[in-house]
GUKE-155607 format. One record per residue (C-alpha): residue number from 0; residue in three letters; chain; x, y, z. Coordinates in Angstrom, 2 decimals. Layout:
BEGIN
   paba   vexti   zado         X         Y         Z
    NUM     Ala      A         X         Y         Z
...
# end
This chain:
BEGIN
   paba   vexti   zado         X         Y         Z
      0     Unk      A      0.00      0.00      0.00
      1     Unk      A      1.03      3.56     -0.60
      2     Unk      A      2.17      5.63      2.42
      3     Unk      A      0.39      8.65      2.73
      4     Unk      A      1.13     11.42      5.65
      5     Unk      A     -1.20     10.86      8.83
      6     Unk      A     -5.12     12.06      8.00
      7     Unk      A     -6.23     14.57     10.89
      8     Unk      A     -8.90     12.96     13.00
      9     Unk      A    -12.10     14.89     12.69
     10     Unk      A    -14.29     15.94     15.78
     11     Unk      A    -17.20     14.14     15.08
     12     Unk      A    -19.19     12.85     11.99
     13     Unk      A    -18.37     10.77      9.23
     14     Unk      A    -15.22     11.82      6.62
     15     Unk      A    -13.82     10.09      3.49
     16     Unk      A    -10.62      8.80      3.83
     17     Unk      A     -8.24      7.70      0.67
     18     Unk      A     -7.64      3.60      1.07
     19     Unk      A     -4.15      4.47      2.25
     20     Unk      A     -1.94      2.76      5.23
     21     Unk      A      0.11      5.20      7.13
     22     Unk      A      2.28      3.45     10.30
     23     Unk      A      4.91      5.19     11.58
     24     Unk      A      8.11      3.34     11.88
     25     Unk      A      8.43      3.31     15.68
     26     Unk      A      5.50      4.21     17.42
     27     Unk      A      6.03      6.36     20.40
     28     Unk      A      3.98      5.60     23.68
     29     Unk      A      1.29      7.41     23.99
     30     Unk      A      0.87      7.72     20.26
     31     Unk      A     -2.31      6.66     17.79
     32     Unk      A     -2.64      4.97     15.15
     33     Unk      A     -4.77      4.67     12.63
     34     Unk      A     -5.49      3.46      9.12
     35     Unk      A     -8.13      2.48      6.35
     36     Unk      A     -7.23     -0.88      5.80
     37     Unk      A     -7.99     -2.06      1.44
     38     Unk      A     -8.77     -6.12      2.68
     39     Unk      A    -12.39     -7.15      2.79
     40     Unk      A    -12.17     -8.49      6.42
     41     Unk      A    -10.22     -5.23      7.76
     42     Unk      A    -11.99     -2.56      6.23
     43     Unk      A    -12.10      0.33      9.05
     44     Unk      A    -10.03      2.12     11.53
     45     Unk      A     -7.16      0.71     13.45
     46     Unk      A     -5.85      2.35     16.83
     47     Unk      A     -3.05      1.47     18.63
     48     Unk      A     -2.89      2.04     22.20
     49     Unk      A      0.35      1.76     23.81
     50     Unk      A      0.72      1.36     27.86
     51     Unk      A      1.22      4.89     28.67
     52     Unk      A     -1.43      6.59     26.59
     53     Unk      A     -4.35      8.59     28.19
     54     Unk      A     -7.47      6.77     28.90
     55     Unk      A     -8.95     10.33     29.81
     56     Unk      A     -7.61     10.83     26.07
     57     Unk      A     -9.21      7.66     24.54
     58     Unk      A    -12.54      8.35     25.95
     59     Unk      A    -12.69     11.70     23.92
     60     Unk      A    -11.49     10.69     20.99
     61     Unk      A    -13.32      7.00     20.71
     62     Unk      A    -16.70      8.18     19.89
     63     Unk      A    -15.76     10.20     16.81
     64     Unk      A    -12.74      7.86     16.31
     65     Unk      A    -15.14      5.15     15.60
     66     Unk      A    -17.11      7.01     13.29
     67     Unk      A    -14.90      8.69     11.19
     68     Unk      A    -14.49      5.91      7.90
     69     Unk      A    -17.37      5.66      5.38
     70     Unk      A    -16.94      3.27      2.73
     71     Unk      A    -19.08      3.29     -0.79
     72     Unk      A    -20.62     -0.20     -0.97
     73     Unk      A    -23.19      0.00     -3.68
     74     Unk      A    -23.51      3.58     -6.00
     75     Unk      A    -25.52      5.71     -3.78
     76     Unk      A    -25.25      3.71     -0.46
     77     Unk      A    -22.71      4.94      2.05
     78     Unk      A    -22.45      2.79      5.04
     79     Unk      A    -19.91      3.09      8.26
     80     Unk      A    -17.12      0.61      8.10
     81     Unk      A    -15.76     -1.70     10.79
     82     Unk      A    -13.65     -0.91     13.94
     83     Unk      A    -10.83     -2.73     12.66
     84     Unk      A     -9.05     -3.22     15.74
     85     Unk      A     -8.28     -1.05     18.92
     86     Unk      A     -5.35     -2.46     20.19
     87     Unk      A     -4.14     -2.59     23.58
     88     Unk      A     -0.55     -3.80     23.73
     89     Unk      A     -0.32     -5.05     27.15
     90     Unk      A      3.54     -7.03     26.67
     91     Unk      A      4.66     -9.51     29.48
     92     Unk      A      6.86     -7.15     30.66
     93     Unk      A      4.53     -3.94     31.03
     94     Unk      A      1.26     -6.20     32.64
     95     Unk      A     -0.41     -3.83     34.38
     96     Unk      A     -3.66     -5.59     35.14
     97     Unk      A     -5.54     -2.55     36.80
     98     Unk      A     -5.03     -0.53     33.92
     99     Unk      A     -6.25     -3.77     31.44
    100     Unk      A     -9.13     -3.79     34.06
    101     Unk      A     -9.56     -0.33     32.55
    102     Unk      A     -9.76     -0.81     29.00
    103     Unk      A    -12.16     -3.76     28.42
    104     Unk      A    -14.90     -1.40     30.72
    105     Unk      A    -13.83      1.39     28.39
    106     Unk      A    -14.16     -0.64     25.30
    107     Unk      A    -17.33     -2.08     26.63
    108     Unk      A    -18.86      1.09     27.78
    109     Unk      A    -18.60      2.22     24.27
    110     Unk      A    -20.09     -1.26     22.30
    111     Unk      A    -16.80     -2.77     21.19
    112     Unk      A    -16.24     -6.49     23.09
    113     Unk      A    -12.74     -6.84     23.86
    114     Unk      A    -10.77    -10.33     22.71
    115     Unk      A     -7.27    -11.47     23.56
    116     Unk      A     -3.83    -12.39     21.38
    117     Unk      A     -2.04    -14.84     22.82
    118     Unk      A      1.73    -15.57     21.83
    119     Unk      A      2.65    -19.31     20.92
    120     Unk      A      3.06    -20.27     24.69
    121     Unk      A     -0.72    -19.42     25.46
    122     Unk      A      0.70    -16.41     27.27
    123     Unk      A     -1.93    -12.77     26.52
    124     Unk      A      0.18    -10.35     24.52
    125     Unk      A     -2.40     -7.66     23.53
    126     Unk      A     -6.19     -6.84     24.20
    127     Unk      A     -8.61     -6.73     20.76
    128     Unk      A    -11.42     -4.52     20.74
    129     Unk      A    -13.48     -5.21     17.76
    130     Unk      A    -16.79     -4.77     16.71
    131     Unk      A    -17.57     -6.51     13.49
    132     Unk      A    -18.90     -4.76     10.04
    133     Unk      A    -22.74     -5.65     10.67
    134     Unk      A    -23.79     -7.67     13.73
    135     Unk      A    -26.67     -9.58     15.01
    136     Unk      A    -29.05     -8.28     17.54
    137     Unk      A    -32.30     -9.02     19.15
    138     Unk      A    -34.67     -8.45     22.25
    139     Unk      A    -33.92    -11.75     24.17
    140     Unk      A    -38.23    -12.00     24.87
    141     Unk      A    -38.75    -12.22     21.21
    142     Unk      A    -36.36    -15.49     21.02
    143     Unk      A    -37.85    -18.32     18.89
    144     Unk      A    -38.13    -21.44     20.78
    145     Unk      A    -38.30    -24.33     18.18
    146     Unk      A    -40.11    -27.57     18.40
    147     Unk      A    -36.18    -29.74     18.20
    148     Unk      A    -34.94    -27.71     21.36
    149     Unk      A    -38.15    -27.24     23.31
    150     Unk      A    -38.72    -31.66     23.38
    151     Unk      A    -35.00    -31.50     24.37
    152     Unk      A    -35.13    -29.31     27.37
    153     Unk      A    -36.63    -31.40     29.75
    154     Unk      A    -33.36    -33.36     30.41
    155     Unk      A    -31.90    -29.94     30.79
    156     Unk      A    -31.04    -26.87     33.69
    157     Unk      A    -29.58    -23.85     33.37
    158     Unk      A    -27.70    -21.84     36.46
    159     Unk      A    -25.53    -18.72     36.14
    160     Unk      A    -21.98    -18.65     38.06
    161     Unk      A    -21.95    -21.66     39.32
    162     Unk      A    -19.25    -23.25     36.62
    163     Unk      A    -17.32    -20.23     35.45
    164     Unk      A    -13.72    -22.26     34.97
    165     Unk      A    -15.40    -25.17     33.44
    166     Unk      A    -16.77    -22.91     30.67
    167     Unk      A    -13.85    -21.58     30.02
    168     Unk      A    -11.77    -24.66     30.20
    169     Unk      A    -14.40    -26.38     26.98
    170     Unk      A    -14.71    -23.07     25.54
    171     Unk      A    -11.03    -23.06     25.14
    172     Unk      A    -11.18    -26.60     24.13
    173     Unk      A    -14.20    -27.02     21.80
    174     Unk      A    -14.51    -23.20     20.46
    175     Unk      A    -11.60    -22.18     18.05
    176     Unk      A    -11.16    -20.66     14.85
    177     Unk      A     -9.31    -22.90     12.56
    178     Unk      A     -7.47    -25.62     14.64
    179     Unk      A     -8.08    -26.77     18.31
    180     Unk      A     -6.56    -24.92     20.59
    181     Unk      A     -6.24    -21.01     18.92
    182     Unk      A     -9.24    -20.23     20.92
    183     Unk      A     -8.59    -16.40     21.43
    184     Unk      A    -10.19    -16.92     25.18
    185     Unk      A     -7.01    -17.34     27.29
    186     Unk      A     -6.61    -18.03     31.00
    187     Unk      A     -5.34    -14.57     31.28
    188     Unk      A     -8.24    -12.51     29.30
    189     Unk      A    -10.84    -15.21     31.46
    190     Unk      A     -9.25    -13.74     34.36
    191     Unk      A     -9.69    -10.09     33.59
    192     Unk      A    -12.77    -11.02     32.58
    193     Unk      A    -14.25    -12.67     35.68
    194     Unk      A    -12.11     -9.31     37.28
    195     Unk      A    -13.64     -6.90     35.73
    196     Unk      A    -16.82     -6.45     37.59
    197     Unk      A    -15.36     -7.47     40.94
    198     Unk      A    -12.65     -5.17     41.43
    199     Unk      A    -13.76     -1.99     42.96
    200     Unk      A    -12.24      1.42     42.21
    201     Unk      A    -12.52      1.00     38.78
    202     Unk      A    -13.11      4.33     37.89
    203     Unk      A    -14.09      3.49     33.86
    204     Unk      A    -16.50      0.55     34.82
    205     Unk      A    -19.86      2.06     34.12
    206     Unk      A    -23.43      0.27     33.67
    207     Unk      A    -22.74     -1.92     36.54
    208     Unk      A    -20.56     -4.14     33.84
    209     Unk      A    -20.04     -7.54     34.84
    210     Unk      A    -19.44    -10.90     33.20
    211     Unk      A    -20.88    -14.15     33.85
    212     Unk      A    -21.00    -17.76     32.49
    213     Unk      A    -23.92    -19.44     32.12
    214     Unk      A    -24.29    -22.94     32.26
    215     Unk      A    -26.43    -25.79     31.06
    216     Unk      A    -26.34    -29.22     33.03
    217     Unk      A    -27.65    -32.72     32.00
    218     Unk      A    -29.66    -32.80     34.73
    219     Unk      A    -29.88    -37.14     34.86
    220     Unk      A    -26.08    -37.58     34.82
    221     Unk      A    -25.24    -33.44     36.12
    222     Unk      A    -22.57    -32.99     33.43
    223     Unk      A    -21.73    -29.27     31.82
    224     Unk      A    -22.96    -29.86     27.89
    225     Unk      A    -23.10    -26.04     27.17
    226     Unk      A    -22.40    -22.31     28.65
    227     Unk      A    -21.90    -18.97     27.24
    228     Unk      A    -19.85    -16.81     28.48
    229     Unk      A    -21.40    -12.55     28.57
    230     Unk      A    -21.39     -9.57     29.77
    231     Unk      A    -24.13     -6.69     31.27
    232     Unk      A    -23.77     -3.63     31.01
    233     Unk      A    -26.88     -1.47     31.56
    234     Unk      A    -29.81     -3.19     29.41
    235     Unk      A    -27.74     -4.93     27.13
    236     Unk      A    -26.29     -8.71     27.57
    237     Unk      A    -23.31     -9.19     24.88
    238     Unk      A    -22.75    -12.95     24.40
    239     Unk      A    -18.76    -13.04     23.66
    240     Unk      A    -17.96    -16.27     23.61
    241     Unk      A    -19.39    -19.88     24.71
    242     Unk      A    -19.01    -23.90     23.69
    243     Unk      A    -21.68    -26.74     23.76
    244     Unk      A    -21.13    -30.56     23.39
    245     Unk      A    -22.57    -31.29     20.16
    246     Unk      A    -21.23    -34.59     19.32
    247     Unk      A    -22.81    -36.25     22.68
    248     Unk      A    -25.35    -33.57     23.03
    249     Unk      A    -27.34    -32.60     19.82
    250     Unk      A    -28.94    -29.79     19.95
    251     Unk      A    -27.93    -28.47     23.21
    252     Unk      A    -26.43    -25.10     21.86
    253     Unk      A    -29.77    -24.42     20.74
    254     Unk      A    -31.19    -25.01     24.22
    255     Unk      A    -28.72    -23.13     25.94
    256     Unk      A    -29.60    -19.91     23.64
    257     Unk      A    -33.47    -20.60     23.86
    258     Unk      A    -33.98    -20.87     27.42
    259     Unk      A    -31.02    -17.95     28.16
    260     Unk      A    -33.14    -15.64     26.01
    261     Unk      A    -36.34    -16.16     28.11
    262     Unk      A    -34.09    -16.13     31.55
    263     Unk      A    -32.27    -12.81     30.07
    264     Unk      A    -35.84    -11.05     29.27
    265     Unk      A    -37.16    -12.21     32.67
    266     Unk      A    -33.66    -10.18     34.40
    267     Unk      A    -34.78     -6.98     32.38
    268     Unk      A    -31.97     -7.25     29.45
    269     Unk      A    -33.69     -5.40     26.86
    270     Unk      A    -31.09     -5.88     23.97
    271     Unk      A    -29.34     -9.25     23.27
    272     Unk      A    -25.82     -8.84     21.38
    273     Unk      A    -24.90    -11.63     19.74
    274     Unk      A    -22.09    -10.06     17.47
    275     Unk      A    -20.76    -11.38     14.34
    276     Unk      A    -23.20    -12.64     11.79
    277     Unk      A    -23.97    -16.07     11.72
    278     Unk      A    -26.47    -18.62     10.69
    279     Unk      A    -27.69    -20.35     13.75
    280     Unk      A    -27.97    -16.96     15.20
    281     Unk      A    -30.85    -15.80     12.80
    282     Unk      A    -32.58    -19.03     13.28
    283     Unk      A    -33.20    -17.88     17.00
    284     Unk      A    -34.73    -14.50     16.07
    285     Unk      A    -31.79    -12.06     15.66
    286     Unk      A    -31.60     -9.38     13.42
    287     Unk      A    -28.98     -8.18     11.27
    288     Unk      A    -27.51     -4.55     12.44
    289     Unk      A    -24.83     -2.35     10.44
    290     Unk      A    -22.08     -0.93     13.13
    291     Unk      A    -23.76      2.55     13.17
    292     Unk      A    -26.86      1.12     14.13
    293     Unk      A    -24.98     -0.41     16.95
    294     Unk      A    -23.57      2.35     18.21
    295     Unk      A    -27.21      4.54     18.39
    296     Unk      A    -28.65      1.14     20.56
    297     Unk      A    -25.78      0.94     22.89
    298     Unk      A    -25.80      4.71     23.90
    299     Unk      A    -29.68      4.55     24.57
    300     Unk      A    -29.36      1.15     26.44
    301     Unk      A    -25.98      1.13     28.38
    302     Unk      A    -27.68      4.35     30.63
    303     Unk      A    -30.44      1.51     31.76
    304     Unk      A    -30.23      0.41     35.36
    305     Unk      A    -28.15     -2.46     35.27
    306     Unk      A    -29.68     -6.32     34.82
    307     Unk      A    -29.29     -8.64     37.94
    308     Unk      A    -28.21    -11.67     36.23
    309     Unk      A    -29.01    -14.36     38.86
    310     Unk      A    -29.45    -18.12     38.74
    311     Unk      A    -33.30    -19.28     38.07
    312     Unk      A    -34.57    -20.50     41.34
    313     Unk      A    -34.38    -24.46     41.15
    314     Unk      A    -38.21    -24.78     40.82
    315     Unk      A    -37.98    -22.56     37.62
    316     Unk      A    -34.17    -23.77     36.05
    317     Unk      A    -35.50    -26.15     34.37
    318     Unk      A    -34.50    -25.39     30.42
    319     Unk      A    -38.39    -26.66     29.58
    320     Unk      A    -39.75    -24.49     32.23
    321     Unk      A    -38.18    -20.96     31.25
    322     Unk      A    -39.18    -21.69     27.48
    323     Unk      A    -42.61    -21.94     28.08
    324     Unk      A    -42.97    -19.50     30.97
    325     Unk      A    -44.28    -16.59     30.27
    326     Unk      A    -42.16    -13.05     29.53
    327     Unk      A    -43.58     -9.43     30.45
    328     Unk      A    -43.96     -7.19     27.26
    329     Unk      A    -41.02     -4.81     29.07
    330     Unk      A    -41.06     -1.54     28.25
    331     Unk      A    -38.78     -1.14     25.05
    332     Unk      A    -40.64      0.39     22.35
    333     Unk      A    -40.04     -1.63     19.05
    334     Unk      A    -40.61      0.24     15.67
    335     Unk      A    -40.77     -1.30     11.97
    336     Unk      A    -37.31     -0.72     10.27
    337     Unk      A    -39.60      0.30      7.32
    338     Unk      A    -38.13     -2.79      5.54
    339     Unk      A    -38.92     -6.75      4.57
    340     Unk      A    -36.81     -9.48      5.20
    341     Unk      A    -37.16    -12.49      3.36
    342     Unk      A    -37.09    -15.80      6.19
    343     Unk      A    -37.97    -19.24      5.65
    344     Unk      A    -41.75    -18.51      6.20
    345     Unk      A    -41.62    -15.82      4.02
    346     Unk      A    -41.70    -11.73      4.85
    347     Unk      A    -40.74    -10.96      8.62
    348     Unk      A    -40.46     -7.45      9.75
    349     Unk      A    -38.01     -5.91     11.43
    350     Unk      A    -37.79     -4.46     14.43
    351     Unk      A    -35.17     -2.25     16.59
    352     Unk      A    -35.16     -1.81     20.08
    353     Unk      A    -34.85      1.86     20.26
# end
């Protein structure tokens, strides 16, 4: 790619940028940087932050910073492009695990899930903040509970905190991206994770965020077939990672999702985010959502008082039970998108929770 000298960051709105890469040769600390990346799966901006930099800084510029690319898809349709990556070196030498603390509720605060690189000894060399091109959201009470998963959920329970280094340990195990084992989820980033929420003085931790696992048990032989792994953060749950045993346990993915839906609506989540687009995920009711939607949700919903995400009472855990109990209409006001979508039983509207 060409080099071209650094673009100034605007104050707010959306700018056109050339589909140039500028990096400086040695980044200072305390210095950003940025580019418009040309490959399909990068498109967007890329920040760097190094150890020392600002997060009084960050938080000023990561609104506008986030907004800044457009990118002509079609002729005539201008749509926001991708975070491509804030990244958080955070080097063996320089942990500083209070200030990591910091940036993932930063990075939450403002909609972007953070995610781990590990070196080749499973060690955490940088934090990821991402937040793909279009994502999938939903209002967990509108969940569609299928005929398959609902005759499966009898054998089934869910709780919440009860098996948080079991889920990790399969997620790591069972969830990766090409071979077994580069699951981005390491023991360090689960740590933070599990940390974030219970550390106090945490002075960038805002919409009483905390993460939790969530676990479903075979309740005939009590073993761990499936558990996500979120985060609340005002009125929104973001689902960031999570495993199920498919090969013993057909289906049970599906009955994790269904019955966490109903549980999630019944805490007072109001918006489910699933992130990236995927198949599986529309087959349970989501919706797809361009980034700049995103953004406009999270601000309205992260302000909400904060979810209690507590384990169903043992009368009600049952999987069965919380998929066909009833959920309270809530008070989010859902308006047509003024659009069709074309699903498997033809035209579906679509909504947004805003």
């Amino acid at each position: 790619a060409a080099v071209a000298s650094r673009p100034a960051l605007p104050p707010s709105g959306p700018v056109r940028l050339p589909p140039l890469v500028w990096q400086p040769r040695r980044p200072r600390f305390g210095q950003i940087v940025y580019a418009l990346l040309d490959r399909p799966l990068s498109e967007g901006k890329v920040l760097t932050v190094y150890p020392r930099f600002s997060l009084e800084r960050l938080e000023t510029l990561l609104p506008s910073a986030i907004r800044c690319v457009t990118l002509e898809v079609e002729p005539g349709e201008i749509v926001t492009t991708m975070l491509g990556g804030l990244l958080a070196w955070v080097g063996a030498r320089r942990r500083d695990v209070r200030r990591e603390l910091e940036l993932i509720a930063l990075f939450l605060w403002h909609g972007l899930l953070t995610t781990g690189e590990n070196h080749a000894n499973g060690r955490l060399t940088r934090l990821i903040a991402r937040c793909p091109f279009r994502k999938h959201l939903m209002s967990p009470r509108l969940v569609h509970v299928g005929r398959q998963a609902l005759r499966r959920a009898k054998a089934y329970h869910i709780t919440v905190d009860h098996a948080w280094r079991q889920v990790v340990r399969f997620t790591q195990e069972l969830t990766y991206s090409v071979q077994q084992g580069d699951c981005w989820l390491s023991d360090e980033l689960a740590l933070l994770f599990w940390l974030v929420g219970r550390v106090a003085d945490n002075p960038w931790r805002r919409g009483g965020l905390t993460f939790h696992s969530v676990e479903l048990w075979h309740t005939a032989s009590g073993e761990l077939v499936a558990g996500d792994i979120g985060c609340i953060c005002g009125g929104i749950y973001t689902s960031a990672t999570g495993f199920c045993k498919k090969e013993r346990f057909p289906g049970s993915g599906t009955v994790l999702l269904t019955a966490l839906g109903r549980w999630l609506s019944r805490s007072g989540v109001h918006v489910w985010d699933f992130g990236q687009v995927l198949k599986y995920k529309e087959d349970l009711g989501a919706e797809e959502w361009s980034f700049v939607d995103w953004l406009g949700i999270n601000e309205r919903f992260r302000v909400m008082p904060p979810a209690p995400l507590l384990s169903p009472p043992a009368c009600e855990a049952n999987a069965h039970h919380l998929m066909t109990s009833e959920v309270d209409a809530g008070d989010v006001l859902f308006a047509h998108r003024g659009r069709q979508a074309k699903g498997r039983e033809g035209t579906r509207r679509r909504w947004v929770c805003c």
